[in-house]
C-alpha positions in Angstrom: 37.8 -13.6 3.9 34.5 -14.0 5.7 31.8 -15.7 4.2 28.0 -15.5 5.1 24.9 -17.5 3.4 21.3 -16.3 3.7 18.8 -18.6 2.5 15.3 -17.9 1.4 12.8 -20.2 1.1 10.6 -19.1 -2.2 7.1 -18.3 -1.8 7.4 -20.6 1.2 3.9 -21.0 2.5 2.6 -21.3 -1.0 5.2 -23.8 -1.9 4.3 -26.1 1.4 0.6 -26.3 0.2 1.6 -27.3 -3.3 3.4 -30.1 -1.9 0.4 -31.6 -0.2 -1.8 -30.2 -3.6 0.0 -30.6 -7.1 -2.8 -29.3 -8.7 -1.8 -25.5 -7.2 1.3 -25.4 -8.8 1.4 -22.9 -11.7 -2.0 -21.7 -10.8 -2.7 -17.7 -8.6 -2.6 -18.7 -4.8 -3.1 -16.8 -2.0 -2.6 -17.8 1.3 -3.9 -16.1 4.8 -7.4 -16.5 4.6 -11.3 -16.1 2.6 -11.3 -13.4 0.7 -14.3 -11.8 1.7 -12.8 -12.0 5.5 -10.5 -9.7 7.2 -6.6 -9.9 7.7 -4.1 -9.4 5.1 -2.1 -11.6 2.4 0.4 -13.9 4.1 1.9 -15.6 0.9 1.3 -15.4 -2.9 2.4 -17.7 -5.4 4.4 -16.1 -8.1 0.9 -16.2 -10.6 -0.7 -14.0 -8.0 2.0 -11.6 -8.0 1.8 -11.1 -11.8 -1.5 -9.4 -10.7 0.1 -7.0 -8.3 -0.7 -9.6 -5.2 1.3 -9.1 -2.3 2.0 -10.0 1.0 0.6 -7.7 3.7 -2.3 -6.6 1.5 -5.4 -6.8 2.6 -7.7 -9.9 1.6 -10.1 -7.8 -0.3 -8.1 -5.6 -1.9 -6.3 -9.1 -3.0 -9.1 -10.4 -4.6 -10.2 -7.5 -6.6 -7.0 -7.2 -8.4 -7.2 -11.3 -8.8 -10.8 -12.7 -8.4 -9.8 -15.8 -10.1 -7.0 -17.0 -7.4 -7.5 -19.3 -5.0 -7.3 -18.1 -1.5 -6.5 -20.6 1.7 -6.5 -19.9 5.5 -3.4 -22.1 5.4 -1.8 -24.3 8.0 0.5 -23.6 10.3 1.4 -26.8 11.8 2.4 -27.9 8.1 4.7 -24.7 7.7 6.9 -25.1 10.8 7.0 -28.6 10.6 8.6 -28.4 7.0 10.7 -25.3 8.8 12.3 -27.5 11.4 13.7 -29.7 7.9 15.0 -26.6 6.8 16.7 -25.8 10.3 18.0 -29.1 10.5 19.7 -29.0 7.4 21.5 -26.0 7.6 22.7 -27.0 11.0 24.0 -29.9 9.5 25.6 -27.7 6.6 27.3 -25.4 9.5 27.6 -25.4 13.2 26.4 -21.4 13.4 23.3 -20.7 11.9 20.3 -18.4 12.9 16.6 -18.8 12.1 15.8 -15.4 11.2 12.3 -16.3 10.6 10.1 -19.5 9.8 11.6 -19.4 6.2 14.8 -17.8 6.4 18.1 -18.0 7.9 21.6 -17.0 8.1 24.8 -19.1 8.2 28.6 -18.4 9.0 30.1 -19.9 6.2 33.7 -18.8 7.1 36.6 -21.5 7.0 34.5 -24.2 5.3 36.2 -24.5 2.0 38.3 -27.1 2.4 35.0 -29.3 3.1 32.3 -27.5 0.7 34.8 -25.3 -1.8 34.6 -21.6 -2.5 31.4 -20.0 -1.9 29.6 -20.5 -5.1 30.1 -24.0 -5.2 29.1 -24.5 -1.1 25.8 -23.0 -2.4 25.2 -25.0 -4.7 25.7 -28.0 -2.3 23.1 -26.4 -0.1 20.7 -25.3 -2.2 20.3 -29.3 -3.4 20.2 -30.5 0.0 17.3 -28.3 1.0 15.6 -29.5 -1.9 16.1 -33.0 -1.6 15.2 -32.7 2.5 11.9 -30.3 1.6 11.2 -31.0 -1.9 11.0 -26.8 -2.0 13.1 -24.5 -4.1 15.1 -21.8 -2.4 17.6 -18.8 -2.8 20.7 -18.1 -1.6 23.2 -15.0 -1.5 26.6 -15.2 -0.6 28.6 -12.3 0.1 31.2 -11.2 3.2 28.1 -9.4 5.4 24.9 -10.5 6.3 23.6 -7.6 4.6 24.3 -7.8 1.1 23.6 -11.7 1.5 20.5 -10.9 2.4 19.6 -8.4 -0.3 21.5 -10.4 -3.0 19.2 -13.6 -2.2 16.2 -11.4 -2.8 17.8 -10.8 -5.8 18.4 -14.2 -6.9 14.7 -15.3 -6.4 13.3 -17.4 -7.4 15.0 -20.6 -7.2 18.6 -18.8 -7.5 22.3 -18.6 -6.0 23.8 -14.9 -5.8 27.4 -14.2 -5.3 28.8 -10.7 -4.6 32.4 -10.4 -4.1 33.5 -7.8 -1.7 35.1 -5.9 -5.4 31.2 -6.0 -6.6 29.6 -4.7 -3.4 29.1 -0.9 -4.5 28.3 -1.6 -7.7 25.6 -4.5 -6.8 24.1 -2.4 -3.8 24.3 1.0 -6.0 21.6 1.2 -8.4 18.7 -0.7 -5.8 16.0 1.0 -5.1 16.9 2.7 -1.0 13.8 0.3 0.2 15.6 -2.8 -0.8 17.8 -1.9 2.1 16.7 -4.2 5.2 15.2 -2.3 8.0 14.0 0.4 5.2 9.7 0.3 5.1 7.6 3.0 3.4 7.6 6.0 5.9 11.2 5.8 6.2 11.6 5.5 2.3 9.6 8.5 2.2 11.4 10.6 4.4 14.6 9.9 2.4 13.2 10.9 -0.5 12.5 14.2 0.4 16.5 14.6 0.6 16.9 13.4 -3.1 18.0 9.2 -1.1 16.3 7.2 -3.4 19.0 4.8 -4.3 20.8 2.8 -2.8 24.3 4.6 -4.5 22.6 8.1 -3.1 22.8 7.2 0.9 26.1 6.2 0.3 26.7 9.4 -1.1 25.5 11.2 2.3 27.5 12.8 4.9 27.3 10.3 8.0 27.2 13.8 10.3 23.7 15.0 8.3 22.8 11.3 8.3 23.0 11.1 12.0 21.6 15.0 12.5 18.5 14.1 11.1 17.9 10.2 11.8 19.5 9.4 14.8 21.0 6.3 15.4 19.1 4.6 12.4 20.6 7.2 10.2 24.1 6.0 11.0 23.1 2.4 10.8 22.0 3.1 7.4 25.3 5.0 6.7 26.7 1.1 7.6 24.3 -0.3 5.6 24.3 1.6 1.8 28.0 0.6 2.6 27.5 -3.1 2.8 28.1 -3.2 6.6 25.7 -5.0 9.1 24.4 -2.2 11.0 21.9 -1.8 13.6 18.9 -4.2 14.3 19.2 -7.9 14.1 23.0 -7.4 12.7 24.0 -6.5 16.2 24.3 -10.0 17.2 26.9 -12.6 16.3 25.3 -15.2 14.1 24.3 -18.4 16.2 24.0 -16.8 19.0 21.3 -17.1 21.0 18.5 -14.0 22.1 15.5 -15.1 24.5 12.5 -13.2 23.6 11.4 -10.3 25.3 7.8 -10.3 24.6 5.5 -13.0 23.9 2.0 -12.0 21.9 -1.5 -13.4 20.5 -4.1 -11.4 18.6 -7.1 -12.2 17.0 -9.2 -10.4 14.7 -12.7 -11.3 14.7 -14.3 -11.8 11.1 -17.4 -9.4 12.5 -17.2 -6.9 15.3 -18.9 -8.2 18.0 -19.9 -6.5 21.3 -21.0 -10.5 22.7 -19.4 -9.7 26.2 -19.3 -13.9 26.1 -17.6 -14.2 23.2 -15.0 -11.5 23.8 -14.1 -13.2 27.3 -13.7 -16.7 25.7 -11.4 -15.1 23.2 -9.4 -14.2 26.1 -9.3 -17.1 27.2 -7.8 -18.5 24.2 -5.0 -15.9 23.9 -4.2 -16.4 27.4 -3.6 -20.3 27.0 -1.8 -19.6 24.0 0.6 -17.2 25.5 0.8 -19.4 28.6 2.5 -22.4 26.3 4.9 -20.1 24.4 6.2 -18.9 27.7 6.4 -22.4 29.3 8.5 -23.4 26.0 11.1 -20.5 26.8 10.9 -22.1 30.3 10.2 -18.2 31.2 7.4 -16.4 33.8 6.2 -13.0 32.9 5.5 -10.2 35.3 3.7 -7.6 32.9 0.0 -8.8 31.4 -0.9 -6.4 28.4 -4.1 -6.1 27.1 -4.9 -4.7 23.8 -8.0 -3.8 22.8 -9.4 -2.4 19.0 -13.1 -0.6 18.5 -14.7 -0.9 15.4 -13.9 2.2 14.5 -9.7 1.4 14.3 -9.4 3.2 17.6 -7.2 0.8 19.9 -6.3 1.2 23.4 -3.4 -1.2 25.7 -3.6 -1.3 29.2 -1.4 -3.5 31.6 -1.1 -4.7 34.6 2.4 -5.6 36.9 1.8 -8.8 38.8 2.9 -9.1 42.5 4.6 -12.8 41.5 5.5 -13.4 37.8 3.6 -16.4 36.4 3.7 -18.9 33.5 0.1 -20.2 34.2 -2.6 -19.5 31.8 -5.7 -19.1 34.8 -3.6 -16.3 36.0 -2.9 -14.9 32.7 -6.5 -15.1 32.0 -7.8 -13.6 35.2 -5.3 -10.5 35.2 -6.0 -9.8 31.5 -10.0 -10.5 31.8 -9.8 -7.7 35.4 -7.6 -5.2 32.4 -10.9 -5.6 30.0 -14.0 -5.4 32.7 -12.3 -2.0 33.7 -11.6 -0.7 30.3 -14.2 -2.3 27.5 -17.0 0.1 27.1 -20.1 -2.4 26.7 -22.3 -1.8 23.7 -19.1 -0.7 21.9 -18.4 -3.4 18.9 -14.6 -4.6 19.3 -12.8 -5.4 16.1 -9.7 -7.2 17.3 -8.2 -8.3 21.2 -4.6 -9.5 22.1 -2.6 -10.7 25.1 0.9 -9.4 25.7 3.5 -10.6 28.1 6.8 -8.7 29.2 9.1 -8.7 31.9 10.2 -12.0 31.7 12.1 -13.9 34.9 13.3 -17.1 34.8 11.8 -19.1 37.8 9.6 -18.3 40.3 10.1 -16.5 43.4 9.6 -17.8 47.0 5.8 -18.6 48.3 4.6 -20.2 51.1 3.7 -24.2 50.8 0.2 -23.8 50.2 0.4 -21.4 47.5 3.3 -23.3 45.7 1.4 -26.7 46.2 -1.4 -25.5 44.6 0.7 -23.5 41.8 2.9 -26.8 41.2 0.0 -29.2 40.6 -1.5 -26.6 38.2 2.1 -26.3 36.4 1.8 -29.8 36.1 -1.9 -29.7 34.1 -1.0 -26.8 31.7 2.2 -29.5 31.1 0.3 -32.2 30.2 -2.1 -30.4 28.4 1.1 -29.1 26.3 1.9 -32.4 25.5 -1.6 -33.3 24.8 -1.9 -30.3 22.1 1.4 -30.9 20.8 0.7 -34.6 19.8 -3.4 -34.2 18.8 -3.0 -30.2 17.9 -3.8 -26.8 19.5 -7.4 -27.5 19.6 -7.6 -30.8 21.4 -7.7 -29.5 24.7 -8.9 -25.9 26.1 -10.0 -24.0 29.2 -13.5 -24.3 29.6 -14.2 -20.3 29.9 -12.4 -20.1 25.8 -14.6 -23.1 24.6 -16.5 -20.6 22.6 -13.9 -18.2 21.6 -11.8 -20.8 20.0 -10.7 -20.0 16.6 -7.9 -21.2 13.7 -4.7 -19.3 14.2 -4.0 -17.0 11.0 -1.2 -17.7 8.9 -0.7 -13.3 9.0 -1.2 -13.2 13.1 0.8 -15.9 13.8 3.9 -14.0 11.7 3.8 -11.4 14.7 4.9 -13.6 17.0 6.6 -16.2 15.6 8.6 -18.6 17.8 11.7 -17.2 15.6 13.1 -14.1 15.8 12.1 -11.9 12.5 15.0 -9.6 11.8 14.3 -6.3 13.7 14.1 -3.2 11.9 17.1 -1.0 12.6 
């Protein structure tokens, strides 16, 4: 019988700053930022939640239901540096294992009896090891699909180990709420509703030819899913296996609106270096520079811009994104929030003539260095002049859009 593991880290961003501060444990935390700034909850410890604190919501909103917590910007470096412990374990647990996101994961579990026991008992073994390697509770659920792992470890939080046999499935996945379903958000839980699906047992109820009339392909998938199958999204892919990204991203809300035409270029300065070393990591060049752009008023606009050679250097970045705002900011208008977006990604660069690549090459090699240079003294050691003024602390909430992991994909 197959056998699957997903493992949750609890409260993980919390957890990592009570490691480096005792004196959090126990008390309403809140990590992502001040609460009088902008940006959304990225983590709350279990306290918070008892207040109706939740990830996603807004700062503010956060601090009105629990004045008394105490909010941190948090730290990045800290989170996937105690990530990469996790990763290591499990890859030491099994030989297939994928990072769904910075603080959860998947592993085939199939065939290892004989060295760990049945699947209870492996859990167990893993759910000490990751505490002994972290210091950091986690949850586990065990089952013979990705999916109902995944929704049984939910279940087993915090600090748990979930089991479902294949006999249990129905009954287990049954009487959830439909939006416990993976791939399931709010407008999609909505739309259910109005055909009587709001439980799990419900979809599973449903014709697959009215499912698939009115939903499309996701309506199938979710046929697959309120069965215990993995359908559609991230399930589509064998776990361990490898899948390049297809679009790297930075964004940045500022704290204020500004219309400081200085400050908005260094900003763009910053994304661009920051996209530039994600996509030297994946060893990729991009092709399509994206601009997006938000007013003050929540109105947002992308432009982009196909690039005759595909590049991985961040002065190119920067100048082709910087051309996409001169053409499309209307000065005097206060901006709220900018990004850089790269697509069409190529593997190496094309032919140019020996001038060109000379000059390209030695510029590859500085944007290397400098690489090295941030990864050993941090991000903000070294920096384009033209984004000396626009540099800012990457938020814990931004940073989960683009994470270096894939998140599992909505189906």
């Amino acid at each position: 019988m197959r056998s699957i593991f997903h493992i949750d880290m609890d409260a993980f961003f919390v957890s990592v700053e009570e490691l480096y501060d005792p004196s959090l444990k126990g008390k309403p935390v809140v990590v992502g930022g001040r609460p009088d700034a902008r940006g959304v909850v990225s983590a709350a410890s279990y306290a918070a939640r008892k207040f109706g604190v939740h990830s996603a919501m807004p700062l503010r909103t956060a601090y009105k239901l629990c004045p008394q917590a105490i909010f941190l910007e948090g730290n990045l470096a800290r989170y996937r540096e105690v990530s990469l412990k996790v990763a290591e374990v499990l890859r030491n647990f099994s030989p297939q294992v994928s990072m769904a996101s910075i603080d959860e994961a998947y592993l085939e579990m199939t065939g290892t009896e004989r060295m760990y026991g049945p699947p209870m008992a492996a859990a167990h073994k893993l759910h000490e090891k990751i505490k002994q390697a972290t210091g950091l509770n986690n949850s586990i659920g065990a089952s013979r699909s990705r999916l109902v792992s995944k929704v049984a470890s939910d279940q087993a939080k915090p600090n748990g180990i979930l089991w479902i046999t294949p006999q249990m499935e129905a009954a287990f996945l049954g009487p959830l709420d439909v939006r416990k379903i993976p791939g399931v958000g709010k407008v999609s839980e909505a739309t259910l509703a109005k055909y009587g699906i709001r439980k799990v047992r419900d979809l599973a109820r449903m014709d697959e030819r009215f499912l698939a009339e009115h939903f499309g392909k996701v309506g199938m998938a979710l046929a697959g899913k309120a069965r215990g199958e993995d359908a559609g999204g991230w399930f589509d892919t064998e776990i361990g296996a490898t899948e390049d990204p297809k679009s790297i991203s930075h964004e940045h809300t500022y704290s204020e609106d500004t219309t400081d035409a200085t400050i908005l270029e260094s900003t763009l300065s910053r994304l661009s270096e920051m996209v530039g070393r994600r996509l030297r990591e994946h060893g990729f060049h991009a092709r399509t520079v994206q601009l997006k752009l938000r007013y003050k008023d929540f109105s947002t606009i992308t432009r982009a811009k196909s690039l005759a050679d595909p590049t991985e250097l961040d002065t190119e970045i920067l100048t082709a994104v910087r051309n996409l705002f001169r053409s499309n900011w209307k000065p005097g208008m206060a901006i709220r929030l900018l990004g850089v977006h790269l697509t069409g990604f190529e593997g190496a660069s094309p032919q140019m003539n020996l001038l060109e690549g000379d000059k390209k090459d030695r510029l590859r090699r500085v944007f290397q260095a400098a690489d090295k240079m941030r990864d050993r003294f941090g991000d903000d050691s070294l920096s384009l002049a033209s984004g000396m003024q626009g540099k800012f602390r990457e938020r814990v909430h931004e940073a989960l859009v683009i994470k270096e992991v894939i998140k599992e994909k909505e189906s």
